[in-house]
C-alpha positions in Angstrom: 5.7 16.7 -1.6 8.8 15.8 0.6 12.4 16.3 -0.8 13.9 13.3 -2.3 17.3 14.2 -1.1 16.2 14.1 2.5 12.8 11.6 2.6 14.0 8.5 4.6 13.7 5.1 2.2 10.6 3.7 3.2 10.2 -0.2 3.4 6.6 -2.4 4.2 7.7 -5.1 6.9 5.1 -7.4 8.3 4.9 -6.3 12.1 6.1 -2.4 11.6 2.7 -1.0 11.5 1.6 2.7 11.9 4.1 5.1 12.9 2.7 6.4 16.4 4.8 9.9 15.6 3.1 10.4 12.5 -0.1 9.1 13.4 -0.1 12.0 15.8 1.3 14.4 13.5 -1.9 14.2 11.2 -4.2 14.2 14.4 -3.0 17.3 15.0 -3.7 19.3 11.7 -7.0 19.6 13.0 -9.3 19.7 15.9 -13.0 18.7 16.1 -14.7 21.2 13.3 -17.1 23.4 15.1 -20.0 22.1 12.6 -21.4 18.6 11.6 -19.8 17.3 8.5 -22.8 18.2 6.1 -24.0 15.3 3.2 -23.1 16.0 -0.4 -26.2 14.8 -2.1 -30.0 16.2 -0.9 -33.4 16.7 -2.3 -34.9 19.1 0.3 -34.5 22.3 1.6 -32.4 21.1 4.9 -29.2 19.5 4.3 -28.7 16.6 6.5 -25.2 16.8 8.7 -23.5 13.7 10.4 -23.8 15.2 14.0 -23.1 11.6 15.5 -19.4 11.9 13.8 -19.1 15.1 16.4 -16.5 13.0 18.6 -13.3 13.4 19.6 -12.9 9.6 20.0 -14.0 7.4 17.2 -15.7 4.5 18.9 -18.8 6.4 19.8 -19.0 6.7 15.8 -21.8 4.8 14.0 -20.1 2.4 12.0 -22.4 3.4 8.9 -22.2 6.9 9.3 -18.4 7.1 9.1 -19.0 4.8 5.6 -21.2 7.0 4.6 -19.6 10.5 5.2 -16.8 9.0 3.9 -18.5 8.6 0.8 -20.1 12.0 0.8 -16.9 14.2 0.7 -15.1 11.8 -1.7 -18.1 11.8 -4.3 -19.1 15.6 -3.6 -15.7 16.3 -3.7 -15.6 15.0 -7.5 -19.1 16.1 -8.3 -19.7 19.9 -6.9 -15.2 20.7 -6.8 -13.3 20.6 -3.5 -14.9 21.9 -0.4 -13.0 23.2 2.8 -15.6 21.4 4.7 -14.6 18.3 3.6 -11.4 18.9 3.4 -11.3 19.7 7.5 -13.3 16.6 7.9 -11.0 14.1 6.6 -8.2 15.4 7.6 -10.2 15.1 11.7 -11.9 12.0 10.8 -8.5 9.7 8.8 -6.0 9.5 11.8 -8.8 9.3 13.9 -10.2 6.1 12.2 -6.9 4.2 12.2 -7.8 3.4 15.6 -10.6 0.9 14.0 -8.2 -0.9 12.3 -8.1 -3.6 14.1 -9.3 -7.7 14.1 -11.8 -6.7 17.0 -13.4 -4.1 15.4 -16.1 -6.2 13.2 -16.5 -6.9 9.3 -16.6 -3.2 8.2 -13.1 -2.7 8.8 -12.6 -4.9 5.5 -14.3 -1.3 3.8 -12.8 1.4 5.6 -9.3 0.9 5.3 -10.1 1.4 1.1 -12.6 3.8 1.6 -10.0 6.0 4.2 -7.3 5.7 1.0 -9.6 7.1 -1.6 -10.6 10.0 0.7 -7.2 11.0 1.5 -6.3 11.2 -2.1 -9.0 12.8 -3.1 -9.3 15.4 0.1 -5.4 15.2 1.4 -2.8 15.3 -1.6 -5.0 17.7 -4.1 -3.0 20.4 -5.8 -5.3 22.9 -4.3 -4.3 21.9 -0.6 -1.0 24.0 -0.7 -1.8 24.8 3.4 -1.1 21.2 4.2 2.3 21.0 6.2 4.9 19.0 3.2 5.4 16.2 5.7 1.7 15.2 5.2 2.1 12.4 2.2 5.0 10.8 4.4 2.9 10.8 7.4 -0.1 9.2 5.2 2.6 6.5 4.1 3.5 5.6 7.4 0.1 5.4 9.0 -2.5 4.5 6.2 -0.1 2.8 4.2 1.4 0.7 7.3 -2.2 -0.3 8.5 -1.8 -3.5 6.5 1.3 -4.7 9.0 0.3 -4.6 12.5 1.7 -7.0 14.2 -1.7 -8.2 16.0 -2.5 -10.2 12.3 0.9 -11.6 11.0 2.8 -14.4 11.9 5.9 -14.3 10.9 6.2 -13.5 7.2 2.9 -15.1 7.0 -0.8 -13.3 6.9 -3.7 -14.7 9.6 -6.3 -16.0 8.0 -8.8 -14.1 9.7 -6.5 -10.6 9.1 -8.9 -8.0 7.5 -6.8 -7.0 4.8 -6.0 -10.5 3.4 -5.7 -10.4 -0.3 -7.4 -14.4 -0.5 -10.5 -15.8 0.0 -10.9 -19.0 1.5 -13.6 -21.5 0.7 -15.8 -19.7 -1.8 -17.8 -22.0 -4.0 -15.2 -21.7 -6.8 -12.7 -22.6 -3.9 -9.9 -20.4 -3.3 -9.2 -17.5 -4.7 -6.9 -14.8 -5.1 -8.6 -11.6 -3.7 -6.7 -7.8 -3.7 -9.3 -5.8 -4.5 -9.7 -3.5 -1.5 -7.3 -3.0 1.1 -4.5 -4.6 -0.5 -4.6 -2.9 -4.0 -5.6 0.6 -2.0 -1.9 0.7 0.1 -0.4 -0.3 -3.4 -1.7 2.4 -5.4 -1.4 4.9 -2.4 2.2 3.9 -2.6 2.9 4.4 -5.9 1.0 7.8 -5.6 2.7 9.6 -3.4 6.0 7.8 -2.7 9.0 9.7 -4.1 10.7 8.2 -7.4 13.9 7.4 -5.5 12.1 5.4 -3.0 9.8 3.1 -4.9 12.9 0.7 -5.8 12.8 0.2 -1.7 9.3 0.0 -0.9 8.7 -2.7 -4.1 12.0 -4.7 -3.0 10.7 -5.3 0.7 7.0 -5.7 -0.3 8.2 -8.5 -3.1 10.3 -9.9 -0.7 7.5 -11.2 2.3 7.6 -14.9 2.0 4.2 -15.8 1.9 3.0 -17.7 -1.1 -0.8 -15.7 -0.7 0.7 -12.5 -0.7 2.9 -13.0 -3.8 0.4 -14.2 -5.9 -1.8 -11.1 -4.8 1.1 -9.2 -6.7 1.3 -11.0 -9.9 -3.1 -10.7 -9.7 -2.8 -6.7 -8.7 0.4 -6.5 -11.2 -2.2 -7.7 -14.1 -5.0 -6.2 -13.4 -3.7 -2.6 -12.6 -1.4 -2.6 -16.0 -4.1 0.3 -17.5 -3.4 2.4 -14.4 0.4 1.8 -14.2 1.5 1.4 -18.1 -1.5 3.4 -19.8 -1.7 6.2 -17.6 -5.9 5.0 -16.8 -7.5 6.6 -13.7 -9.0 4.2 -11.1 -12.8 4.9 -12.1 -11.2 3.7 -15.9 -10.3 0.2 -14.5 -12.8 -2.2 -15.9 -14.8 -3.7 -12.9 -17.7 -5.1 -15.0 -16.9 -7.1 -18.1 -15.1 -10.7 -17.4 -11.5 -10.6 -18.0 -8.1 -12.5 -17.4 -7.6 -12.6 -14.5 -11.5 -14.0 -13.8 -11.4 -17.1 -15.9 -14.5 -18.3 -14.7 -16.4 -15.4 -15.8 -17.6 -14.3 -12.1 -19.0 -11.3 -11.0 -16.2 -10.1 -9.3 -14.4 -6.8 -9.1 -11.4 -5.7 -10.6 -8.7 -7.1 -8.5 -7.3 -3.4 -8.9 -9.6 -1.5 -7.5 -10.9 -0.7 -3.8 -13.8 1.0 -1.8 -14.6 4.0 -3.8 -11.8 4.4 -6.2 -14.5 4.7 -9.1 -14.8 8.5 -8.1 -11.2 8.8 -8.4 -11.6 10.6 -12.0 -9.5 11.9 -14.7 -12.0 14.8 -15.0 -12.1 15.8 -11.7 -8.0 16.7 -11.7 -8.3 18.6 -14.8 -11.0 20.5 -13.3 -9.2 20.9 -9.8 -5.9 21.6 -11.9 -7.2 24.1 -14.5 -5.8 22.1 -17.4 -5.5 18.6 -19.4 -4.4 15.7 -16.4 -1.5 13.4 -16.4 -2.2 9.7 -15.8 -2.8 8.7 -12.3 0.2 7.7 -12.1 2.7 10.3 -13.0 5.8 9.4 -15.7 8.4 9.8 -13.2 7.0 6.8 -10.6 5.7 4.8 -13.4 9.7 4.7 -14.9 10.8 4.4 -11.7 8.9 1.4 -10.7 9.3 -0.3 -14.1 12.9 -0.5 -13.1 12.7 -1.3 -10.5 9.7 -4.7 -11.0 12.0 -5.5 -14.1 14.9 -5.8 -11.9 13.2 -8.0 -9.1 10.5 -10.1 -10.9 11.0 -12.2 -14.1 9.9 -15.6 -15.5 11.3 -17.6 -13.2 10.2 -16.0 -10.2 7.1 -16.0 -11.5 7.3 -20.1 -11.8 9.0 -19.9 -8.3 5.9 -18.3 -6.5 3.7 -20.7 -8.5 5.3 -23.8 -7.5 4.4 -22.3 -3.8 1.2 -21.5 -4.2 0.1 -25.0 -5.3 2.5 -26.4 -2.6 0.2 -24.8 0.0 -3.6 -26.7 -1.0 -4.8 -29.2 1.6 -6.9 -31.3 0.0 -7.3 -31.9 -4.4 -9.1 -29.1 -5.8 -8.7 -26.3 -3.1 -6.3 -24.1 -5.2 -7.3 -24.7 -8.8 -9.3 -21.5 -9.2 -6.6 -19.5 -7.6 -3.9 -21.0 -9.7 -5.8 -20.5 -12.8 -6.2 -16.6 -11.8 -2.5 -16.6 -11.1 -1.6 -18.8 -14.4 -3.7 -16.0 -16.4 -1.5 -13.2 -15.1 1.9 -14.9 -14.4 1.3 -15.3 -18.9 0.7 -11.7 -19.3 3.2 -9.9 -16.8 6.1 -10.7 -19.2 5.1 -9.0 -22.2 3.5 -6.4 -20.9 5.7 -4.8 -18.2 8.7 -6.3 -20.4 10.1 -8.5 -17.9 13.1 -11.2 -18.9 
C-alpha cells in the first residue's frame, strides 16, 4: 500500500473523473497476454478461452464476453485460489475497460463498472500480489474510483438522469426509489478498502458535501445497509441480499442497497485461504475507526432532517417520492444509534 506520510489527500468532485496519468500507469503493467484468458468452470475435456477478448482496443470486445470473463477469474479466483492467468488478465483487461464508461456505450455499462471493482479487489490488491508496483491502489482510486464523476453526466453538483451510475430509479411501479446497489456502493467500498486511514476524513467530507438531494439520500440508504460490513467486520457475500429488510419497507425483491455486480464472491474464506490464517473483517480496524470519526464528525440528526426536507422538496407531482422517503425515513432512524452519531 502507499505511504501515508506522502499519499496526496484524495477528494471525489463531480467533473474530476479518471486521472489520464494513472489510467496509463495501470495500462502499462501489462501488455496483451500471449494466450486467451481461459473460463474457470468446464465439464469437458477442452477448456473454452475468450479468444474475442484478444484486443488491444476494447471496442472490438463482445459486450458479454468481457461480463462473462469478468466473472470467470473473480469466481475461479475464489473457488480453485489465485491464478497468474487471471491475475495478467485483469490487470490488461480493467484500464482497458474504463474506456466503456461512458453514456454512449449502452445499458451494460450499468454492470461493468461493479463487476470491474470486484475483479480488481479480488485479482489487483491480494496479499499474494507483492510484484504489483505500490502505486497500484492509488492509481485504482483515481481511475476506477473516479469513473462515477466524468464530467460528460453531471451538471453542476447535480447527477443526469440518464448518468449510468445514478444511485435512483425513476418511475418504478412503487415510484421512486432510492437505488445504490451497484456502481454507487462498489466506488464506496473500493474507497474504504484501499484508501489510507489519514485520507478517509477527506474523501468522506467531499463525497458528503455534493449538493444533490439523490445523492445524499443514497448515503444515508448505503450508510444503513452496509452497517454489517463497516461496524461488524461482515464480508460482501455476508450482506443479506434476500430476506426483506429496513431499508425495503415494501417487502420487494430488491437487492441489498450495499452490494454490487459480483461482490457475493468476495468471501471471508477465500482471504484466510489466500492469507494462510484466520481473516480480518473486510474492512480493516484502522479505516473502520478512521471513518467512524470522521461520519460522526460530518453527519448527525439534523443533517439527516436537512437532507430529508430536500429530498421531498424535489417530487413533481403527489406521490412520486413516498417510496423513496420511506426507504430514507427507515435508515435516517437507524444511522444514529448505530454508528453513534449526535
Amino acid at each position: 500500500m502507499t505511504d501515508t506520510a506522502t499519499s496526496p489527500a484524495y477528494f471525489w468532485t463531480p467533473g474530476a473523473g479518471p486521472d489520464p496519468q494513472a489510467l496509463r500507469r495501470l495500462r502499462a503493467l501489462t501488455r496483451l497476454p500471449k494466450r486467451a484468458m481461459g473460463e474457470a468452470w468446464f465439464m469437458g475435456e477442452e477448456r473454452a478461452r475468450f479468444v474475442s477478448l484478444m484486443h488491444d482496443d476494447p471496442r472490438q470486445w463482445p459486450a458479454l464476453d468481457l461480463s462473462n470473463a469478468l466473472f470467470e477469474l473473480t469466481s475461479g479466483t475464489v473457488n480453485f485460489g489465485p491464478r497468474r492467468e487471471w491475475q495478467l488478465w485483469c490487470a490488461f483487461l480493467l484500464p482497458r475497460a474504463l474506456e466503456l464508461l461512458d453514456p454512449g456505450s449502452g445499458s451494460y455499462v450499468h454492470h461493468l463498472h461493479p463487476a470491474l471493482v470486484t475483479a480488481a479487489l479480488m485479482n489487483l490488491e491480494r496479499p499474494a500480489l507483492a510484484y504489483l508496483p505500490p502505486n497500484v491502489p492509488r492509481d485504482l482510486l483515481d481511475t476506477l474510483g473516479r469513473a462515477m464523476f466524468v464530467p460528460s453526466i453531471w451538471q453542476g453538483t447535480r447527477m443526469r438522469a440518464d448518468a449510468w451510475c445514478l444511485p435512483f430509479s425513476a418511475g418504478t411501479i412503487h415510484g421512486d426509489m432510492i437505488d445504490p446497489a451497484g456502481a454507487f456502493s462498489a466506488s464506496c467500498t473500493l474507497a474504504l478498502k484501499l484508501l489510507e486511514p489519514a485520507q478517509l476524513s477527506g474523501w468522506l467530507a467531499s463525497a458528503l458535501a455534493i449538493d444533490d438531494p439523490y445523492w445524499r439520500a443514497a448515503w444515508v440508504t448505503w450508510l444503513h445497509a452496509a452497517a454489517p460490513m463497516i461496524l461488524d467486520g461482515a464480508y460482501p457475500d455476508e450482506l443479506d441480499a434476500d430476506e426483506p429488510s429496513e431499508w425495503r419497507p415494501d417487502t420487494l425483491d430488491e437487492p441489498n442497497p450495499a452490494v454490487w455486480e459480483n461482490s457475493h464472491t468476495l468471501k471471508r474464506e477465500d482471504r484466510e485461504h489466500a492469507a494462510g490464517q484466520r481473516a480480518q473483517g473486510f474492512i480493516d480496524d484502522a479505516r473502520r475507526d478512521a471513518f467512524l470519526a470522521a461520519l460522526r464528525g460530518l453527519l448527525g440528526r439534523g443533517r439527516l432532517e436537512q437532507w430529508a426536507l430536500a429530498l421531498s422538496a424535489e417530487a413533481a407531482y403527489p406521490g412520486q417520492l413516498d417510496y423513496a422517503r420511506r426507504q430514507y425515513a427507515a435508515a435516517a432512524r437507524s444511522l444514529p444509534e448505530r454508528y453513534r452519531l449526535d
